[in-house]
Z-matrix of the N, CA and C atoms (Angstrom, degrees):
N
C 1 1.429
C 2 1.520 1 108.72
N 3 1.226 2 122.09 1 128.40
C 4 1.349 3 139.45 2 174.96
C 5 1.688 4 116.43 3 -82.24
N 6 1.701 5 120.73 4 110.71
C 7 1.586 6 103.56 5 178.37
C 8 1.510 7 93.65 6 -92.05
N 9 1.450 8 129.56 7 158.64
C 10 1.298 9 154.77 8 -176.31
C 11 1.415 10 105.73 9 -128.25
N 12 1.368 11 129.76 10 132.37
C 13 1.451 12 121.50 11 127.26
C 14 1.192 13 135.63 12 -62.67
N 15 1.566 14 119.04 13 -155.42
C 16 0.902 15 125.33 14 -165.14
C 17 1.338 16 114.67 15 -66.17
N 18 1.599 17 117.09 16 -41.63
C 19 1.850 18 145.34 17 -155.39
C 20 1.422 19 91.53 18 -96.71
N 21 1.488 20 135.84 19 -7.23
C 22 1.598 21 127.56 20 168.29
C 23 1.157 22 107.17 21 93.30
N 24 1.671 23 124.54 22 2.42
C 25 1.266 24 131.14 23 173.43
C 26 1.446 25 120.95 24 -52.71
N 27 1.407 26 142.49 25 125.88
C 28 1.321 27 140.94 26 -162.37
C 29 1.733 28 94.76 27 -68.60
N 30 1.319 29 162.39 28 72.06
C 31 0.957 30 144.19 29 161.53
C 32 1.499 31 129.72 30 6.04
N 33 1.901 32 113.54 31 -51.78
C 34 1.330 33 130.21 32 -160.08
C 35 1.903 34 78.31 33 -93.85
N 36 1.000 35 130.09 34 -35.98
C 37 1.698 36 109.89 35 164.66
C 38 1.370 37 121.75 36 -54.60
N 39 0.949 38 107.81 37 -49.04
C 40 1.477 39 120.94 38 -170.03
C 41 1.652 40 102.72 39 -61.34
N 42 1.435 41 125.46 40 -43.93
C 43 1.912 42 125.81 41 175.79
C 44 1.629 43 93.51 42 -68.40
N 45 1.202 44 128.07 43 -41.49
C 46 1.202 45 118.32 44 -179.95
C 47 1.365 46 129.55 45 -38.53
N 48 1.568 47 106.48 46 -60.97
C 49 1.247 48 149.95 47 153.06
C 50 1.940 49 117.79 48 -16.74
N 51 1.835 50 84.63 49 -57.64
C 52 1.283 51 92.70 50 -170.72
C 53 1.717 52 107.50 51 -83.52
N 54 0.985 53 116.67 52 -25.28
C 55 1.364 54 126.63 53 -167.79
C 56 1.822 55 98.83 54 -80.79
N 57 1.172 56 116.75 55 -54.13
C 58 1.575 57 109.53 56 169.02
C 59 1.426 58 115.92 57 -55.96
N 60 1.189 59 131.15 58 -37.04
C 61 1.622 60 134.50 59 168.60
C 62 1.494 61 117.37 60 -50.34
N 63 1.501 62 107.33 61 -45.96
C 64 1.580 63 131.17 62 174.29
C 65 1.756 64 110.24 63 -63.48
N 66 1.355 65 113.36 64 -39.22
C 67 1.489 66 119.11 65 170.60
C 68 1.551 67 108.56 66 -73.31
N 69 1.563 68 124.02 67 -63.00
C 70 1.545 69 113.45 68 168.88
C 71 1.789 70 137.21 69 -33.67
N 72 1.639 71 87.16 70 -35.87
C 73 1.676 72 109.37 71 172.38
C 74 1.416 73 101.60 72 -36.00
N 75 2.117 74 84.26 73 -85.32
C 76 1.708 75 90.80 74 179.35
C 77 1.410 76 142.63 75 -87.09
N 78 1.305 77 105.24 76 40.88
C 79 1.557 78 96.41 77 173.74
C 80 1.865 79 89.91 78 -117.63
N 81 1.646 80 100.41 79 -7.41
C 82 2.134 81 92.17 80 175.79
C 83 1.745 82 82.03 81 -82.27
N 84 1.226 83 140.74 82 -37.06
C 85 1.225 84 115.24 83 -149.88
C 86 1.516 85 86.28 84 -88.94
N 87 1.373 86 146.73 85 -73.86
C 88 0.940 87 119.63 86 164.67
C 89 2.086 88 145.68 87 -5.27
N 90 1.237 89 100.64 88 -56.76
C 91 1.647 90 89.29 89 153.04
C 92 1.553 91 134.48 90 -55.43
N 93 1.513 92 108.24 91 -36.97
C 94 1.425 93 116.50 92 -178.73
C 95 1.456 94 102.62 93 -71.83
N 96 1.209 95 126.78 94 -49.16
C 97 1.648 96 112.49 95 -164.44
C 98 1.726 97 93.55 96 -83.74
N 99 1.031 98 129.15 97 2.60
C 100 1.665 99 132.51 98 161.45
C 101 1.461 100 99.11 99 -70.11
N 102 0.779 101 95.11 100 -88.57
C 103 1.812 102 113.42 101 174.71
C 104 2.087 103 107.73 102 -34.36
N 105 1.051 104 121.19 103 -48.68
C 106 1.751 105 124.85 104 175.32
C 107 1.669 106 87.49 105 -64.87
N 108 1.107 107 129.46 106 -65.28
C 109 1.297 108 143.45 107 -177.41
C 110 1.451 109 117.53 108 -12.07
N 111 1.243 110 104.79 109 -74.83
C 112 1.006 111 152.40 110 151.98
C 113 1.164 112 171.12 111 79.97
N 114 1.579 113 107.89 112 -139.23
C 115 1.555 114 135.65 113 -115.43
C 116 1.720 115 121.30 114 -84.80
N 117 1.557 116 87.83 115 -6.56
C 118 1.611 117 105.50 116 175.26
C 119 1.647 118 107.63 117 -87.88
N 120 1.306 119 121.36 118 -9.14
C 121 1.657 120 130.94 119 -166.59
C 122 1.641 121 102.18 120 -67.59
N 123 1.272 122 116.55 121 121.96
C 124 1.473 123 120.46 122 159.12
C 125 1.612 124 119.82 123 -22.51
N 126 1.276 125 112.54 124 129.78
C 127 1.519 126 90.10 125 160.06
C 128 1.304 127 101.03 126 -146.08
N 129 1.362 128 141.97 127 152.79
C 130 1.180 129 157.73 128 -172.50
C 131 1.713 130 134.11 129 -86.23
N 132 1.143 131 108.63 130 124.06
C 133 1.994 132 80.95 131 -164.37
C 134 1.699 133 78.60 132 -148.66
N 135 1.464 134 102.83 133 135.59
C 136 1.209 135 114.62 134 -177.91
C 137 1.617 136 104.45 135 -110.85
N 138 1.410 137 102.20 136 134.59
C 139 1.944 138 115.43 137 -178.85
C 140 1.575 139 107.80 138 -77.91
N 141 1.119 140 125.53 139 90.37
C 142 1.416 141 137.59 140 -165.75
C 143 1.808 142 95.86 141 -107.63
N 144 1.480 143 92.92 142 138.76
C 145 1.429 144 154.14 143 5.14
C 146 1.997 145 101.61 144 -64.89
N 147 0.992 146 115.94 145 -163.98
C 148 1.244 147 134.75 146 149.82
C 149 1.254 148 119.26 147 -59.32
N 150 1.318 149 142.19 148 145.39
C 151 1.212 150 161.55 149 146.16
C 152 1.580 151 122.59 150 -31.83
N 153 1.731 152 151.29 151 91.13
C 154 1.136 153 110.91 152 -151.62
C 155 1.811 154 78.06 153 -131.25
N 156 1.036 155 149.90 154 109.95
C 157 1.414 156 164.03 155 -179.45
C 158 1.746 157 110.59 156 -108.89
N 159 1.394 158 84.74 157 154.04
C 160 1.661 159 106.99 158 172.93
C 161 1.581 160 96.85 159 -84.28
N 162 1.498 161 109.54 160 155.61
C 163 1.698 162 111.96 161 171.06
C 164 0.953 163 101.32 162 -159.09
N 165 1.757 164 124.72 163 142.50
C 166 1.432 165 124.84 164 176.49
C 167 1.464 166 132.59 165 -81.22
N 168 1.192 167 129.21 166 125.89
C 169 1.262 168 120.06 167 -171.07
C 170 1.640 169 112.69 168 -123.83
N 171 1.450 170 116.49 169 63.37
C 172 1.261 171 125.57 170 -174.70
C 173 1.583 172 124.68 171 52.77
N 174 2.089 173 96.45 172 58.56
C 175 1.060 174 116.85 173 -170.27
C 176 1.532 175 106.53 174 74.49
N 177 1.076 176 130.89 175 -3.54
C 178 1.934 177 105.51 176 179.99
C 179 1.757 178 83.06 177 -111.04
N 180 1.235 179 101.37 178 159.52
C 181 1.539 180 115.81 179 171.66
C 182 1.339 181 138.28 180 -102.54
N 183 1.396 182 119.60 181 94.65
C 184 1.662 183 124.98 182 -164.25
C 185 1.752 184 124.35 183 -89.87
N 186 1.381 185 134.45 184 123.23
C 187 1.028 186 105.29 185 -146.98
C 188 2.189 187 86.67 186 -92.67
N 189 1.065 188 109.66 187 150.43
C 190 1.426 189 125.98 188 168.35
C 191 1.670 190 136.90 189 -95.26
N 192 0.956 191 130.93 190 87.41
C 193 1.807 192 136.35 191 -147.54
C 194 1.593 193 92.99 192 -117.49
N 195 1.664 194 95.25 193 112.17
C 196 1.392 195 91.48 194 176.52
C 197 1.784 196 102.26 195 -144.16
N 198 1.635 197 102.39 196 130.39
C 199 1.478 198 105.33 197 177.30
C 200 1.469 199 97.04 198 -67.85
N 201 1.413 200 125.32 199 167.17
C 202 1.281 201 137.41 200 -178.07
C 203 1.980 202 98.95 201 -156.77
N 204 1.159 203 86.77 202 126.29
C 205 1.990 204 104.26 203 159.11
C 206 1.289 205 109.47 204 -133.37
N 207 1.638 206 94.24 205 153.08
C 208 1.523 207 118.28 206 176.62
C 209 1.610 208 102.46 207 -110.59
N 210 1.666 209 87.53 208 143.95
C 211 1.663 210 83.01 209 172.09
C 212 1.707 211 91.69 210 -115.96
N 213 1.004 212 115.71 211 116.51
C 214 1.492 213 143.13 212 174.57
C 215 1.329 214 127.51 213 -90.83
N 216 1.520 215 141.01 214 119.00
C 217 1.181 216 166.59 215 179.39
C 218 1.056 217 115.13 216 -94.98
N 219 1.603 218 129.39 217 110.11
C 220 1.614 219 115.55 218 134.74
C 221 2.190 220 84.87 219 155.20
N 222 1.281 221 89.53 220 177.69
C 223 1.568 222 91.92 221 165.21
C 224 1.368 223 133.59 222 -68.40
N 225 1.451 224 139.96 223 110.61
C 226 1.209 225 137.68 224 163.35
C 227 1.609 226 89.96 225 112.56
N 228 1.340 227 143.89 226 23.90
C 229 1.201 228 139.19 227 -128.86
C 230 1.982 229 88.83 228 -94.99
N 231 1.195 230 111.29 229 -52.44
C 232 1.341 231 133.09 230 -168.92
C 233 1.698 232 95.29 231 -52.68
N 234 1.178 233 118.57 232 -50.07
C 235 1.560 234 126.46 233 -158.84
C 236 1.664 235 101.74 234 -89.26
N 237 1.111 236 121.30 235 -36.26
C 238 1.318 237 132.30 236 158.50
C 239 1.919 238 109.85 237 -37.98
N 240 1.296 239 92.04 238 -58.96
C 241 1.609 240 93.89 239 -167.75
C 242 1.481 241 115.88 240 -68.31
N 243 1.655 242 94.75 241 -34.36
C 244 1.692 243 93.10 242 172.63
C 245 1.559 244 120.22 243 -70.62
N 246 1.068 245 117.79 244 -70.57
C 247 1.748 246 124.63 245 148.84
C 248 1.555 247 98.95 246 10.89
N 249 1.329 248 127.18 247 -65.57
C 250 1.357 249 135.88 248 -170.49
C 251 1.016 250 134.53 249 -116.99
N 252 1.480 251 107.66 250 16.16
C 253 1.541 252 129.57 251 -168.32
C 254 2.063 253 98.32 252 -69.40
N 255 1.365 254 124.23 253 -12.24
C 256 1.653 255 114.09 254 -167.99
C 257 1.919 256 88.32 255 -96.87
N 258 0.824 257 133.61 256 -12.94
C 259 1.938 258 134.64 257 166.73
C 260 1.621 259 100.90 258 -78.66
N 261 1.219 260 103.84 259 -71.23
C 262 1.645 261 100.21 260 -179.19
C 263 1.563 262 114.99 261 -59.28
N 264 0.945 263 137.22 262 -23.75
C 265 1.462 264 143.86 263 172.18
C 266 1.388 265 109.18 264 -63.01
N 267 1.360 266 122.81 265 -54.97
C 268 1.341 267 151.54 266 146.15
C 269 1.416 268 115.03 267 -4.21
N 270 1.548 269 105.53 268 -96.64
C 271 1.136 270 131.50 269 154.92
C 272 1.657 271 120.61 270 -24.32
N 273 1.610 272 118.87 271 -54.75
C 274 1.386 273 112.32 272 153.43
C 275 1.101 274 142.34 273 -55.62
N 276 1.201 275 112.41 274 -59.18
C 277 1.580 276 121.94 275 156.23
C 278 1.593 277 126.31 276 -25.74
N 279 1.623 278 106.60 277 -37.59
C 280 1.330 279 103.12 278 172.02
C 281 1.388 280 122.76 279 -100.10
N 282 1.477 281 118.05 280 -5.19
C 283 1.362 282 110.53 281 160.24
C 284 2.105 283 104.70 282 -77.70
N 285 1.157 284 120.73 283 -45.95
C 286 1.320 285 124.57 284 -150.25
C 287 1.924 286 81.96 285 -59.03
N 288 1.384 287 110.37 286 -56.51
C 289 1.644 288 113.21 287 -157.64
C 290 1.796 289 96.78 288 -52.64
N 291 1.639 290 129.35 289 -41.34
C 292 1.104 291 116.31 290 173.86
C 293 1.521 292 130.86 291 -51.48
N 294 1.135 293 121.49 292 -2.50
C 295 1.811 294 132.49 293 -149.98
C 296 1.505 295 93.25 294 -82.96
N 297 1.454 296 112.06 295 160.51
C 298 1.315 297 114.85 296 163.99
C 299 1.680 298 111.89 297 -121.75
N 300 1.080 299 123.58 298 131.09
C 301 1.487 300 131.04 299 -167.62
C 302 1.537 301 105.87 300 -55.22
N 303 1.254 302 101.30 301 -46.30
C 304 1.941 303 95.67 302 171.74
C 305 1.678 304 129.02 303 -40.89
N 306 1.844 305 86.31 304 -28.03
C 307 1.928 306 85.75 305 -178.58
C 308 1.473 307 95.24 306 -109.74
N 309 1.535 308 139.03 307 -12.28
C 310 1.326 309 121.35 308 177.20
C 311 1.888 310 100.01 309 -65.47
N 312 0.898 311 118.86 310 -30.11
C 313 1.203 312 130.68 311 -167.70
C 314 1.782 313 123.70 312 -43.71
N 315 1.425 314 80.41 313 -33.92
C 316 2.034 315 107.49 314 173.31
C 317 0.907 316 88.93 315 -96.40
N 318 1.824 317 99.48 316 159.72
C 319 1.534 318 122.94 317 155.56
C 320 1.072 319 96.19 318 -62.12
N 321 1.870 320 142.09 319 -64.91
C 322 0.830 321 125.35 320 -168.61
C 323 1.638 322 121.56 321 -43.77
N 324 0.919 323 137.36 322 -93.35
C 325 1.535 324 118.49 323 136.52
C 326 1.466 325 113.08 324 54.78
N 327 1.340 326 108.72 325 -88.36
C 328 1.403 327 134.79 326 -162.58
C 329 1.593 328 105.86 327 -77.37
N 330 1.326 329 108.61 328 -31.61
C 331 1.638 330 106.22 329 168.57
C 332 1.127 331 117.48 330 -72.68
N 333 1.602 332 120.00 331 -47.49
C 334 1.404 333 127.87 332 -176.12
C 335 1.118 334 107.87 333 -42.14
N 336 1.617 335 125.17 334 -39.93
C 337 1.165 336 143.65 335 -146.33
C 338 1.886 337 115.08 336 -96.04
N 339 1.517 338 96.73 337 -24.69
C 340 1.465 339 113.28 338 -179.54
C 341 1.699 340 90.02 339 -97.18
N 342 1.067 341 133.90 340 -43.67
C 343 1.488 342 130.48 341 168.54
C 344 1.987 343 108.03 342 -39.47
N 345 1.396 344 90.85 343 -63.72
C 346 1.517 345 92.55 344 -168.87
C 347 1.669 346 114.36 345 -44.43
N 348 1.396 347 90.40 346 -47.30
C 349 1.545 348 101.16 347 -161.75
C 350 1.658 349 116.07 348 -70.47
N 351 1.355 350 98.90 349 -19.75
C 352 1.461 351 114.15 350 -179.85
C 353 1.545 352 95.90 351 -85.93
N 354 1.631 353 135.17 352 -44.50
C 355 1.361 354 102.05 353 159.71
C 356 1.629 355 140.61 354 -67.50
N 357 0.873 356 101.03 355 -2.39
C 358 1.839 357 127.76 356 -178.94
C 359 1.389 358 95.55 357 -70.49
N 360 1.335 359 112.74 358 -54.37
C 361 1.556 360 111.22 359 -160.70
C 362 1.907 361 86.29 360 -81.71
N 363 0.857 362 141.03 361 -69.36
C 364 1.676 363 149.60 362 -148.26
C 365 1.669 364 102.18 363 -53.21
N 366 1.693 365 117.72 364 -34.38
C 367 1.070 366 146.93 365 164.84
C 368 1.807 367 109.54 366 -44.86
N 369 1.198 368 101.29 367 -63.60
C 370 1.626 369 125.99 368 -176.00
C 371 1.349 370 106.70 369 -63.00
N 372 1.602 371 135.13 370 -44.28
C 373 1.122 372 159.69 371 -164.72
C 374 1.676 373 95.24 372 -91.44
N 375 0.971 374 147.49 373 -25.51
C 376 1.782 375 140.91 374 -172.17
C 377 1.281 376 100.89 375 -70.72
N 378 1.982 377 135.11 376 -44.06
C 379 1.055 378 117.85 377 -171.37
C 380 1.513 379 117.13 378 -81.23
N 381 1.476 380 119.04 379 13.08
C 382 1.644 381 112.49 380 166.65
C 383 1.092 382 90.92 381 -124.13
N 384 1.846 383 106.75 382 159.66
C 385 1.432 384 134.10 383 -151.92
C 386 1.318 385 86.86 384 -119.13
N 387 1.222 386 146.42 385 -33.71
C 388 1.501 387 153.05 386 -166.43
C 389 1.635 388 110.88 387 -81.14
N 390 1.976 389 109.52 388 -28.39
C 391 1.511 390 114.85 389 -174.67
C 392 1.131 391 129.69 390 -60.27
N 393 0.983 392 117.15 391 129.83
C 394 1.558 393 127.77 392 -174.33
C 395 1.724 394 110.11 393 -46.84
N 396 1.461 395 110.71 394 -178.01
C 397 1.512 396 116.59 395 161.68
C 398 1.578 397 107.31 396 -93.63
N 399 1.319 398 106.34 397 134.80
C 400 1.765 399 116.74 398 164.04
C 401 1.309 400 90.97 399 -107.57
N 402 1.503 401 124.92 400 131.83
C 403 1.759 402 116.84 401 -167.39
C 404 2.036 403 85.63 402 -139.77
N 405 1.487 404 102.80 403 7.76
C 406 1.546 405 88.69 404 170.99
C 407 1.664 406 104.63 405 164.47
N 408 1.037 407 122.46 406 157.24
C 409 1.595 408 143.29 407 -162.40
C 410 1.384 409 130.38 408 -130.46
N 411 1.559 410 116.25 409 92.29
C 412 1.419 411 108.37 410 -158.28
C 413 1.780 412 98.45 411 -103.48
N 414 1.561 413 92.82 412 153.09
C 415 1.922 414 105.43 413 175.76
C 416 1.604 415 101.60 414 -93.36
N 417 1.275 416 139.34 415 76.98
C 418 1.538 417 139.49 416 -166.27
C 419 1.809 418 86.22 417 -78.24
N 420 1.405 419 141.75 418 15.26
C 421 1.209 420 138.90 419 -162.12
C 422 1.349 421 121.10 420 171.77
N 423 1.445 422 144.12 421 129.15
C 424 1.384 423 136.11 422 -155.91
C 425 1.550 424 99.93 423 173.70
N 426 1.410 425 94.32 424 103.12
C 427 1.499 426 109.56 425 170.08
C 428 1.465 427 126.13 426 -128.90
N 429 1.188 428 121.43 427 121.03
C 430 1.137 429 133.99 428 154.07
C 431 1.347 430 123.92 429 -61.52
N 432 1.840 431 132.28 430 126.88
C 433 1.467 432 112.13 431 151.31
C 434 1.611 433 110.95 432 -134.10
């Protein structure tokens, strides 16, 4: 059974409503006193959408889609990355589009490749004094077609 007021408002929506608002509260206030806590703790921030690049495959052209996260260090680290996430995006995009499918193909390959990109980004990050730590670069996704 549904109670309504006056305006036809579902009532039992409306506690719903309030109780999910009450959970968002504290899990932001919860991150921050994590984060004050602290401030040296890993935190994770994924470069969304996915990655979707051209790659060479001995003259034929394969396209390459790869999720990518940073595990990020320091205060404000998360908000930092977004703030500047269209340079670092950038910056990826043009190492990933250089790759050749023969070496994504290995793990080895795929490390070289999480190496590079993690200096790409650390590179990008030297001319601010405020930037967080990027201390590593995960492939949560990596497709070849």
């Amino acid at each position: 059974m549904y109670l309504t007021n006056r305006h036809g408002l579902h009532l039992s929506f409306l506690a719903l409503l309030c109780l999910l608002l009450g959970y968002a509260g504290d899990s932001i206030a919860s991150a921050e006193a994590a984060e004050e806590a602290s401030p040296d703790a890993a935190s994770y921030v994924a470069l969304e959408p996915p990655f979707v690049v051209n790659v060479d495959d001995n003259g034929r052209v394969r396209f390459l889609q790869a999720n990518v996260q940073l595990s990020v260090r320091g205060p404000g680290g998360a908000g930092f990355i977004e703030e500047h996430r269209g340079p670092i995006r950038h910056a990826l995009i043009m190492l990933l589009s250089g790759q050749q499918v023969s070496e994504l193909r290995t793990l080895q390959g795929k490390t070289a490749l999480r190496e590079a990109a993690l200096k790409e980004i650390q590179a990008f990050l030297k001319d601010y004094k405020d930037a967080p730590t990027v201390d590593a670069v995960f492939f949560t996704g990596f497709i070849i077609q």
